[in-house]
C-alpha positions in Angstrom: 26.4 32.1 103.4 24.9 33.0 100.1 22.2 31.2 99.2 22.9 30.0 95.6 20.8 27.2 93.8 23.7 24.7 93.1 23.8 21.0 93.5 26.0 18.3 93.0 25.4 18.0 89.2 27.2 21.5 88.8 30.6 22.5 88.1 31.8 26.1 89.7 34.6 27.3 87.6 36.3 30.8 88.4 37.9 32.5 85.0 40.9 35.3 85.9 41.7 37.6 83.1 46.2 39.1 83.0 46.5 43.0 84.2 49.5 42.9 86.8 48.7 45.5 89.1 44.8 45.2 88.4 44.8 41.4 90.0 44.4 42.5 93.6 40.9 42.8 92.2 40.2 38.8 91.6 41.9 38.6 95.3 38.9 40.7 96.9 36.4 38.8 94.5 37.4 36.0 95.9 37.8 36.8 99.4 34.1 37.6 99.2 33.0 34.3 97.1 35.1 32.3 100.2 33.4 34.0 102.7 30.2 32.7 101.1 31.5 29.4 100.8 31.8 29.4 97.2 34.7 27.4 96.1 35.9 26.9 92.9 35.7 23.2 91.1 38.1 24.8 88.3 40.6 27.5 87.9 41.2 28.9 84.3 43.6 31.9 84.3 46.4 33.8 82.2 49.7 36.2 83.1 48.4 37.9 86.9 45.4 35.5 87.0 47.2 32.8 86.6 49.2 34.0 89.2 45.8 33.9 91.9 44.6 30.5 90.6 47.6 28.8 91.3 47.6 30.6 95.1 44.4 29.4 95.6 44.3 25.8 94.1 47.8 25.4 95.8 47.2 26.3 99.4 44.4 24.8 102.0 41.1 26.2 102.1 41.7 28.1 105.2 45.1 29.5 104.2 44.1 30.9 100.5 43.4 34.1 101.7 46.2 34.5 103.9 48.2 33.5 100.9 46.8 36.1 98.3 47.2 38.8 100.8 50.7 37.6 101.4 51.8 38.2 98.0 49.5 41.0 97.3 51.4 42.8 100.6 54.7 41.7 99.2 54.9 43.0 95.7 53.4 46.5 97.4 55.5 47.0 99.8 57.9 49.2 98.4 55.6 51.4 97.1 54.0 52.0 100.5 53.8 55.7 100.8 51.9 56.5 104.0 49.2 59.4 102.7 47.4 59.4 99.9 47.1 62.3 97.9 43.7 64.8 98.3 42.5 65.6 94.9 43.0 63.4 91.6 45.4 65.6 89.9 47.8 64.7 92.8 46.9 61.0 93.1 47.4 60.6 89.5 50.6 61.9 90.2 51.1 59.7 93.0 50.6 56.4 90.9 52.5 57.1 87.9 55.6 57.6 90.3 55.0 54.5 91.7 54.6 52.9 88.2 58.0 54.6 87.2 59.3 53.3 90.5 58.1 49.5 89.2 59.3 50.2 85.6 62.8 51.4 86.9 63.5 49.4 89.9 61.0 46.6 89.9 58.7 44.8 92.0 59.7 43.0 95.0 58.7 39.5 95.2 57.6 39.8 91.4 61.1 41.1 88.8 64.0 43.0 89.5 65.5 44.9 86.2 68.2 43.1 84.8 72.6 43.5 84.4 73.1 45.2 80.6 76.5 44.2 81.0 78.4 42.7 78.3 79.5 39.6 80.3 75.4 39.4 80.7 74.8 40.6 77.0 76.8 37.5 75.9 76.7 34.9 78.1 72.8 35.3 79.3 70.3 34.8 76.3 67.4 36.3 78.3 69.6 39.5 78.4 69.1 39.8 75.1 65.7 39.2 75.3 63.8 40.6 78.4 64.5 44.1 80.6 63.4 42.2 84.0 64.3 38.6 85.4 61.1 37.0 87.0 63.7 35.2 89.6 61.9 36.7 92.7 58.4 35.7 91.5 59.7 31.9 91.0 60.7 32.1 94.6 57.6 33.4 96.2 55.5 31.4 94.2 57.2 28.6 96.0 57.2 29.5 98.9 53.3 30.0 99.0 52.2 27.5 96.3 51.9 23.7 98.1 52.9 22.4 94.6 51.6 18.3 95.7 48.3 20.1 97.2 48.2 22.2 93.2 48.7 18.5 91.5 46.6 16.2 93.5 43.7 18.1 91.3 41.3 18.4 94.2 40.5 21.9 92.1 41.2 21.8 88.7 43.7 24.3 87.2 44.4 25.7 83.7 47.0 28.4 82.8 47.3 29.6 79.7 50.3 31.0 77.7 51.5 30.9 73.5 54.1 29.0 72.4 56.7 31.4 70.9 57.5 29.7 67.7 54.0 28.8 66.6 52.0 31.2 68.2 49.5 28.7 68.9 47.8 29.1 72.2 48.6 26.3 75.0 46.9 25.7 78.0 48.7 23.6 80.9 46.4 21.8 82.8 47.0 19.8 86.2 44.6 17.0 84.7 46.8 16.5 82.1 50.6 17.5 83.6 52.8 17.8 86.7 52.8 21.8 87.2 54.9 23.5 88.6 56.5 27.3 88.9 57.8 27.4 85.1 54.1 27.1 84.4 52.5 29.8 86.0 55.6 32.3 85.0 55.4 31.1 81.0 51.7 32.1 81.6 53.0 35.6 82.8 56.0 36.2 80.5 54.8 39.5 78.9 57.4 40.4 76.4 59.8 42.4 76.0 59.5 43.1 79.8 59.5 39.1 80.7 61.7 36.3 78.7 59.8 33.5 77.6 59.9 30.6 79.5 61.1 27.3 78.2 59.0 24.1 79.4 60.0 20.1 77.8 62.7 22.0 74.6 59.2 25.1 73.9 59.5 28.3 74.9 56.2 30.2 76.3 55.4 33.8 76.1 52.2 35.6 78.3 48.3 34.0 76.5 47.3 37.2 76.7 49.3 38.3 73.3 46.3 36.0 72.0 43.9 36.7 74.6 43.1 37.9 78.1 40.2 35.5 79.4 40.1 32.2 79.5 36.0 31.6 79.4 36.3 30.4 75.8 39.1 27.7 76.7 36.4 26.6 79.7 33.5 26.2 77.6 35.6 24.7 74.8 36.8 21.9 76.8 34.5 21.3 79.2 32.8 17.6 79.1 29.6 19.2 79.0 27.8 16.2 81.0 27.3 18.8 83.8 25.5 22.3 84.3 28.6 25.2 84.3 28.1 27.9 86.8 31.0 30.1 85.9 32.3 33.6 87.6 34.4 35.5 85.2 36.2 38.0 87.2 37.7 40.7 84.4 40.6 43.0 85.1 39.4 45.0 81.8 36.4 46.6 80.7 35.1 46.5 77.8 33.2 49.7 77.8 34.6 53.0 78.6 34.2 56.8 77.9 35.8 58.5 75.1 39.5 59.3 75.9 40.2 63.4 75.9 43.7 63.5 76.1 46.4 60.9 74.7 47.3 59.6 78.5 43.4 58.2 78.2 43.7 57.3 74.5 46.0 54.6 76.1 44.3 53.8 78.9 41.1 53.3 76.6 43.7 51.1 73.9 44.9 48.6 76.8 41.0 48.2 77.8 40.1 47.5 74.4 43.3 45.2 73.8 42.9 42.9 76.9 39.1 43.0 77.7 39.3 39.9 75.2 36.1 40.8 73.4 34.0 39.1 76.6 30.8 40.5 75.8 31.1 39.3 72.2 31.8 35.6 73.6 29.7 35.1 76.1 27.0 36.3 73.1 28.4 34.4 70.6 27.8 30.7 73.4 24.5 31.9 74.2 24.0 31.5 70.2 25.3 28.2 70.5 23.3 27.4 73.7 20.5 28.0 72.2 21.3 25.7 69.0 22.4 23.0 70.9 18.6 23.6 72.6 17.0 23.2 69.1 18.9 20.3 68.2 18.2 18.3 70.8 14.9 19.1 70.0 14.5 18.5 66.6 15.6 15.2 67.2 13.3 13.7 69.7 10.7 15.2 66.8 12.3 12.9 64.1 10.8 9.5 63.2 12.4 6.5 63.9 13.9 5.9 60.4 15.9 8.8 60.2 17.7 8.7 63.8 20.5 7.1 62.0 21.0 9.3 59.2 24.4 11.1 59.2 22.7 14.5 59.6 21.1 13.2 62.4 24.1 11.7 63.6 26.0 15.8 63.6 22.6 17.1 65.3 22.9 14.3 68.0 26.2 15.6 68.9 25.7 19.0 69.5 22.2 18.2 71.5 23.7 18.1 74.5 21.7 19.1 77.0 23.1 21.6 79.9 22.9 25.0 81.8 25.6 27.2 82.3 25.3 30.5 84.5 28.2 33.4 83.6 28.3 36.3 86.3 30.9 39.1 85.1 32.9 41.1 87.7 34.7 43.8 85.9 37.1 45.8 87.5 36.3 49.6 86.4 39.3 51.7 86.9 39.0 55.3 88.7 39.3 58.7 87.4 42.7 58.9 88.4 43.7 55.7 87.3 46.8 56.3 84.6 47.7 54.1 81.3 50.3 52.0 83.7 47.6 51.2 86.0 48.7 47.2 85.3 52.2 48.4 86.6 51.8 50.6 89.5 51.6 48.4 92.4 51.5 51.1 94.7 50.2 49.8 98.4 47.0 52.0 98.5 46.0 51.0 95.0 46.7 47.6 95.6 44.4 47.6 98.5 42.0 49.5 96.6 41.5 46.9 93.6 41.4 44.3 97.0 38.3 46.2 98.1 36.9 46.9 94.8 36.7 43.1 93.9 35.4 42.3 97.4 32.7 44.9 97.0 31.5 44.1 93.8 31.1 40.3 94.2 29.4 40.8 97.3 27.1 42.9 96.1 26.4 40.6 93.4 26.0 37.5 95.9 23.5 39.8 97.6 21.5 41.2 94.9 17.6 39.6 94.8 18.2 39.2 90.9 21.2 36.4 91.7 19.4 34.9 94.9 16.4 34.5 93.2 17.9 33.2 89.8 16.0 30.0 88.5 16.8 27.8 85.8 18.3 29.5 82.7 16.4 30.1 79.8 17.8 28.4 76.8 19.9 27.0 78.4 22.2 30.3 79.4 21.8 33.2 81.8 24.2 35.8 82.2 24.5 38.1 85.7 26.2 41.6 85.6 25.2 43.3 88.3 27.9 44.9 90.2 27.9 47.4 87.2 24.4 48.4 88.9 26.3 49.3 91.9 29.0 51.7 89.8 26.2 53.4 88.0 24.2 54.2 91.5 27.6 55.7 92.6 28.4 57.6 89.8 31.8 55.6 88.6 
């Protein structure tokens, strides 16, 4: 069990980024945080990671894993090639046939490509709309997802998706509304691929055509009367080398499009932390008289006084890792994200930097250290 400084005045919130393929990652990372007994409060998580949250805040403790790796095994499964190719030339080869395997066939459990016919073209608006119909993923979602376990909001869950006509972000919360399988495929209806999903007369499309991570919805909305201890687990990174051919060049655009500007957030709260900090103590500095002032009054509300704790686990794709790595759902790179995840966040739960962690400074103290491990590797 790890030995993490946590008590009952904290909230553990895990935040799941979208990158199909990629989310076998936030399975291992999990598998590894449930081994140490480190179960999440609150589930935040958009298109693929919503997908995960909902497994695990909608089966039994002891059956979430099973779960994952049920679904995880399904959608691979018929892209199971038994060998794996010897050099990276050949792998790379490997994957994007299984990503034009997805593409042109679909995945099992997940879409199946749909009719063009004209009775289809006319009759089904989605047709018209979408090249895959997410049918197969409503049914396995129900059949692993205890949909009254999900609701009774033992874990809290969010999913987020955008509202098609406004294009304002939404955010369906099981604190707030009954969820159910229309929820967690509006927050994974990536168009054109996916039709939008229509929920009470609004159709949703995927959140991340706004964005990828849902940490800034989290420490939005949270009631702030309790310290945050949050693990965002990213199927994007950030940083990355400079492309040399145009295959990379979109590799390196879809890491720059989905990784959400993380980094930049998690900066841009520690700036807050550290304001709210100052506020709070500006004002047990003020005299009596001016407590009530209406300046005051604005300084009083943002003075609030708790800790959060943010530690990143970013997948970081391989060298032969193609531009459709978030469709090629291939079984031996599907177990290789699994493994990556699991390695990463147990390093991190081992690593004398998190067991020895205090109090944050300023209120805010951010842990990436499984990127320590890639760099002593050479990845």
């Amino acid at each position: 069990m790890s030995d993490a400084v946590t008590n009952s005045e904290t909230d553990r919130i895990f935040v799941f980024q979208g990158g199909g393929a990629l989310g076998a990652y936030q399975a291992g990372a999990y598998e590894a945080l449930h081994e140490n007994e480190l179960e999440p409060d609150w589930l935040a998580g958009i298109s693929i990671g919503a997908v995960n949250a909902a497994i695990i805040a909608g089966s039994p403790r002891e059956k979430r894993i099973a779960h994952l790796r049920d679904f995880w095994h399904t959608v691979s499964s018929r892209f199971d090639f038994g060998w794996t190719a010897p050099n990276d030339s050949l792998r790379r080869m490997q994957n994007d046939a299984a990503a034009m395997a997805a593409t042109m066939f679909g995945v099992p459990g997940f879409f199946s490509p749909r009719l063009l016919t004209p009775q289809q073209l006319l009759e089904n608006a989605d047709t018209r709309v979408s090249y895959y119909d997410t049918e197969p993923l409503l049914k396995t979602l129900g059949r692993l997802i205890d949909f009254d376990l999900l609701n009774d909001c033992q874990t809290r869950l969010s999913l987020g998706a955008v509202e098609v006509r406004s294009g304002n972000f939404a955010y369906f919360d099981n604190r707030q509304t009954r969820l159910d399988v229309r929820h967690i495929a509006a927050s994974g209806a990536l168009p054109p691929g996916f039709a939008p999903v229509e929920i009470d007369g609004r159709s949703y499309w995927d959140g991340g055509l706004v964005s990828n991570t849902p940490l800034q919805h989290v420490l939005n909305v949270s009631d702030a009367t309790r310290d945050l201890e949050i693990f965002q687990i990213d199927l994007f990174n950030a940083r990355g080398d400079m492309p040399r051919d145009q295959f990379e060049v979109e590799s390196r655009v879809k890491e720059i499009r989905y990784s959400s500007r993380t980094r930049m957030n998690t900066d841009e709260f520690a700036r807050r932390q550290i304001v709210r900090r100052a506020a709070k103590r500006l004002m047990d500095k003020l005299p009596p008289e001016f407590r009530d002032d209406e300046d005051a009054k604005i300084l009083r509300s943002i003075g609030q006084e708790y800790d959060v704790t943010i530690v990143h686990l970013i997948h970081r794709r391989a060298s032969y890792t193609t531009h459709a790595m978030d469709v090629e759902f291939s079984r031996r790179s599907i177990e290789e994200h699994w493994k990556a995840g699991y390695d990463d966040a147990s390093y991190t739960l081992k690593h004398p930097k998190w067991r020895g962690r205090g109090r944050p400074r300023d209120g805010i103290q951010i842990f990436d250290l499984a990127r320590e491990r890639h760099l002593h590797v050479g990845t």
